[in-house]
N, C-alpha and C positions, 0 to 999 in steps of 0.2 A: 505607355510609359507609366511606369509608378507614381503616387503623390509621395511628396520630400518623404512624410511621416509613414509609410507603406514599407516598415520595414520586413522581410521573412524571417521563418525562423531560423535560416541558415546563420542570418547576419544578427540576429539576437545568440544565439548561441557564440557566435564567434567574439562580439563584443561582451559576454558572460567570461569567455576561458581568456580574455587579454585581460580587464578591467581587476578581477579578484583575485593574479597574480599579483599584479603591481600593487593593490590596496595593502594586499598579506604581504610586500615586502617595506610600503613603507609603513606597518605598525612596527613590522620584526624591526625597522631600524629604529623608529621612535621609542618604542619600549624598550628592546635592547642598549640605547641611550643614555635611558632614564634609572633603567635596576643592572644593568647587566648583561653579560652575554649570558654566565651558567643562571641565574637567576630569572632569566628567558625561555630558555629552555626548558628548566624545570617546571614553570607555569604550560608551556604546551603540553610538557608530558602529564601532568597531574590533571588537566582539563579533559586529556585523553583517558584517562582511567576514571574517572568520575563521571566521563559522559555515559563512558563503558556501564556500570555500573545503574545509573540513569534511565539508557534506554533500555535494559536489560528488565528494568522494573515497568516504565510507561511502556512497552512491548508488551508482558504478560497480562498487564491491566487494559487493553487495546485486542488483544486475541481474545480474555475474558469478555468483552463486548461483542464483538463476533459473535463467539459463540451464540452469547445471550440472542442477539440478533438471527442468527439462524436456530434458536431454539421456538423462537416465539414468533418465528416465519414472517419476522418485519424486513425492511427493508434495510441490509447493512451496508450501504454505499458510505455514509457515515465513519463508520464503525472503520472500513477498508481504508479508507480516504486518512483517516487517522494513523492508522497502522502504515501506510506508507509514506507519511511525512515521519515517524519515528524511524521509521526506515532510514529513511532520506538523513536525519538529525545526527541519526548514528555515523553515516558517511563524513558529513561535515563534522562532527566532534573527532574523530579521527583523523582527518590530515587537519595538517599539522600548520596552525595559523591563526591569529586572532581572531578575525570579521568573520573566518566560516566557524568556529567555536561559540561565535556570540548568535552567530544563525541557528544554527546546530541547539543551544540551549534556549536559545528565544520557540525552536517548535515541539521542543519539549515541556514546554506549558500548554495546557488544554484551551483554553482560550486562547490563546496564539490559533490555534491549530485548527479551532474552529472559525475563525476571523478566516485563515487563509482558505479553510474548505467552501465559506458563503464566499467570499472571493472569488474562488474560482467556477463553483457554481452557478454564476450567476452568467461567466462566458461560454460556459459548455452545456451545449444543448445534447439529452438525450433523449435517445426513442426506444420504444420496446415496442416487438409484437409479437404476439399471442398465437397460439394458433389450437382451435377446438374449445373444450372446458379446461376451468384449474383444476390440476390434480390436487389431491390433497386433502385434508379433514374440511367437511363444512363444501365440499366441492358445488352443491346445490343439488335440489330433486330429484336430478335426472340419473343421477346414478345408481346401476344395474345390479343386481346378483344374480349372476350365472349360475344354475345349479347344473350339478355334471356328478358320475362314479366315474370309476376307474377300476381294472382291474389288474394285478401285480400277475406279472407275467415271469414264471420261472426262466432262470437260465438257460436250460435248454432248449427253450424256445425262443430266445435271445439271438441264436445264431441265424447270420444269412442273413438277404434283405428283410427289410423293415414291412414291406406290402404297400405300401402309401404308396412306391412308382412301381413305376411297367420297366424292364427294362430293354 
């Protein structure tokens, strides 16, 4: 049997999709309260175009890194891990809701986003393996050059088997 605190992730997702409807419905009524119903609405819709806008910019400065990171053949787990919380930001800036808006732009800042990447790397263990040498510039000593000719073989001689099998 489980300990009390052994919860799965079935029951963490489930208590995720009950918990942030009811939170997003009592802002909508506490703020809708306070300014309004249309003056409610109009802050969701304008948080949705500005997030639009947003991640549209911290997206291409996030692929920019990528790049850079597979240009200079470092490791861009980083770089990904970034780009998929803007991902994420963009979801939440989009529906339509206070607490996921304030999520949504709280990982749209870089330090946010790096706080949550050591975060989670800190519970996720990975492994890599290798197999032979790196490929790649600098691969080390051991690497060969084959010299070989060739000779270009007209088209007419092109037809019919190739001679390599028996048939």
């Amino acid at each position: 049997m489980p300990a009390p605190c052994d919860i799965g992730w079935n029951m963490w997702l489930f208590l995720l999709f009950l918990v942030v409807p009811l939170v997003e419905i009592a802002l909508f009524i506490q703020v809708g309260g306070l300014i309004g119903l249309w003056p409610t609405l109009a802050v969701v819709v304008l948080t949705a175009i500005a997030g639009t806008f947003l991640v549209r910019s911290q997206g291409l400065r996030v692929l920019g890194q990528v790049r850079g990171s597979f240009e200079r053949l470092s490791d861009p787990t980083e770089s990904l891990a970034h780009g998929a919380m803007v991902l994420f930001s963009g979801a939440l800036l989009l529906t339509p809701g206070f607490f996921t808006d304030a999520v949504g732009f709280a990982l749209l800042i870089p330090p946010v986003r790096s706080a949550v990447y050591h975060f989670i790397r800190k519970r996720i263990r990975v492994e890599t393996v290798t197999y032979g040498r790196r490929p790649g510039p600098g691969a080390g000593p051991d690497d060969q050059t084959i010299e070989g000719s060739f000779e270009e073989v007209p088209p007419s001689r092109r037809d019919g088997p190739s001679g390599w099998t028996r048939d």
